[in-house]
C-alpha positions, -999 to +999 in steps of 0.1 A: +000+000+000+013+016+021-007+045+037-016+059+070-039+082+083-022+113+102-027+147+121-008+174+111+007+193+140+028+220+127+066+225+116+096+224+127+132+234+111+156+202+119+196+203+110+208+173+086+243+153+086+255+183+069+244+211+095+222+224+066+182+232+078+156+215+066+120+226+070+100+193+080+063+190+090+055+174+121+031+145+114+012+121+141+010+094+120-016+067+132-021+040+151-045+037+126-066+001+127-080-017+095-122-014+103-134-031+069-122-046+038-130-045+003-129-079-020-125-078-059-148-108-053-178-086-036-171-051-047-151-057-074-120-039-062-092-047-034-089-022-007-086-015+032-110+007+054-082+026+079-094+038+109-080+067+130-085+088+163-110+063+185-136+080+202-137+087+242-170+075+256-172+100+279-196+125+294-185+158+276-179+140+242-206+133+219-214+093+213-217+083+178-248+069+167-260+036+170-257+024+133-224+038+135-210+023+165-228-012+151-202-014+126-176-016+149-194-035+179-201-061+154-164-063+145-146-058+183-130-026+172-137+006+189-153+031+173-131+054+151-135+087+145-122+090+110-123+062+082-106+062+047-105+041+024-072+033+002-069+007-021-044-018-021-016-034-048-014-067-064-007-092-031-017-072-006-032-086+024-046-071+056-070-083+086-091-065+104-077-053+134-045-054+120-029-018+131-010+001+109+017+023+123+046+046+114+071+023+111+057+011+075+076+045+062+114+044+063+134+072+063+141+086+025+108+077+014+086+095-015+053+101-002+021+122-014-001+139+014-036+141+008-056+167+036-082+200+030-066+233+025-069+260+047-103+277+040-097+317+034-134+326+024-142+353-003-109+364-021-103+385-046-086+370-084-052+386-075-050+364-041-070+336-061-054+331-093-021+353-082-031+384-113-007+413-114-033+436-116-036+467-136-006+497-140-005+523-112-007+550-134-021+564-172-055+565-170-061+538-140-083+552-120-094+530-086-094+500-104-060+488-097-071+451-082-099+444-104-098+421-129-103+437-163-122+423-188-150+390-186-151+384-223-168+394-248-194+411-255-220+398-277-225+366-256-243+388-230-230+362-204-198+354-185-181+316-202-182+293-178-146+283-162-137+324-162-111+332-132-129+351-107-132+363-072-146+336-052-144+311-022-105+303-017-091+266+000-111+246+019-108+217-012-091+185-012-056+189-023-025+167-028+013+173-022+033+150-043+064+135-041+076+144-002+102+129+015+100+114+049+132+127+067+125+110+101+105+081+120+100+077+155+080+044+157+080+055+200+058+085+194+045+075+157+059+108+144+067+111+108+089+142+100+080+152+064+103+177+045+083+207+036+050+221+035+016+196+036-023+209+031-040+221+059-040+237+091-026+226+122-048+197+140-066+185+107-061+151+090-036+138+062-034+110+043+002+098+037+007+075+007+036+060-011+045+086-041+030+074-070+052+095-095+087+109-096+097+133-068+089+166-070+052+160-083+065+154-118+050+126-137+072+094-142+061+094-177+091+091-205+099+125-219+089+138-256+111+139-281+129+169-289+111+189-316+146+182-339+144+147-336+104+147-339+094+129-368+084+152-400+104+182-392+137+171-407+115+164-439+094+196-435+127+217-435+144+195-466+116+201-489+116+240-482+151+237-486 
């Protein structure tokens, strides 16, 4: 797989072998349990149900409801409060109940972290979509953040898809190709170099990269437009 549900809880600047720094994020990474399983038999697909953050039955903290806490009473598992589902690689096996804990990253791994951006409500399109804006001067008169034009004008509507102001973060977003500089299987603390989504205290998803570090896809690279096939041709017969 392998994967594990997290809490971010804020970073950290660590010093390497080489006394350079290195800005990590601090990341409580499970115990998370395995709470269901998926079957290409019944659902037509392998997978695991990971649980994380069980739930206190106490007076001050809101029980879950009874066809929630059936799933797991049925199963012996306290009830979680958060469940994802990740799907699983060709021999993969799990149990429920098994746990899943830091220790199935190593140091130097490539990860991508799954969570929800921070939410910053109404923004404008300079903050949203990072415009320059218009000039300062000749003939701009108070319109120095706005926009510009929508379009056309014979549509008499806006196309659909135009950047706008709007609603900023608060969507599901992925950080690819992370490297895990540290475990601490004690604490379950994963120390992941740089930035992840999210604010501090929300939940992650850490994954084994799926591309090549740095987000970029492992795909092979094009051809050079030289060596691409028609243009030595092309330029012969203008020749």
């Amino acid at each position: 797989m392998p994967a594990i549900l997290g809490r971010k809880l804020g970073m950290i600047q660590i010093f390497d072998a080489a006394g350079n720094i290195v800005p990590v994020t601090v990341v409580e990474a499970g115990p998370c349990v395995v709470v269901g399983l998926r079957t290409p038999a019944r659902e037509g697909y392998a997978a695991v149900q990971l649980g994380f953050d069980p739930l206190r039955e106490k007076p001050r903290v809101r029980a879950p409801q009874k066809p929630y806490r059936g799933i797991f009473t049925k199963r012996g598992l306290t009830p979680m409060r958060v469940v994802r589902e990740v799907r699983l690689a060709a021999g993969e096996a799990f149990e429920i109940g098994q746990a899943v804990r830091a220790d199935a990253f190593s140091e130097g791994a490539r990860v991508d972290v799954t969570g929800v951006s921070k939410g910053k409500g109404f923004a404008g399109a300079i903050k949203r979509h990072n415009f320059g804006g218009q000039r300062d001067s000749h003939g701009v008169s108070l319109m120095h953040r706005a926009i510009g034009s929508i379009g056309t004008s014979n549509v008499a509507r806006v196309w659909k898809g135009k950047r706008m102001a709007g609603r900023l973060g608060g969507v599901r977003a992925t950080v690819k190709g992370l490297r895990v500089v540290s475990v601490d299987t004690e604490r379950n603390v994963l120390l992941i170099r740089g930035a992840v989504p999210g604010p501090r205290g929300s939940v992650v998803l850490i994954r084994s990269a799926r591309s090549a570090p740095g987000g970029m896809s492992s795909k092979p690279a094009r051809p050079a437009a030289a060596d691409a096939p028609g243009r030595q041709g092309a330029k012969g017969a203008g020749a």
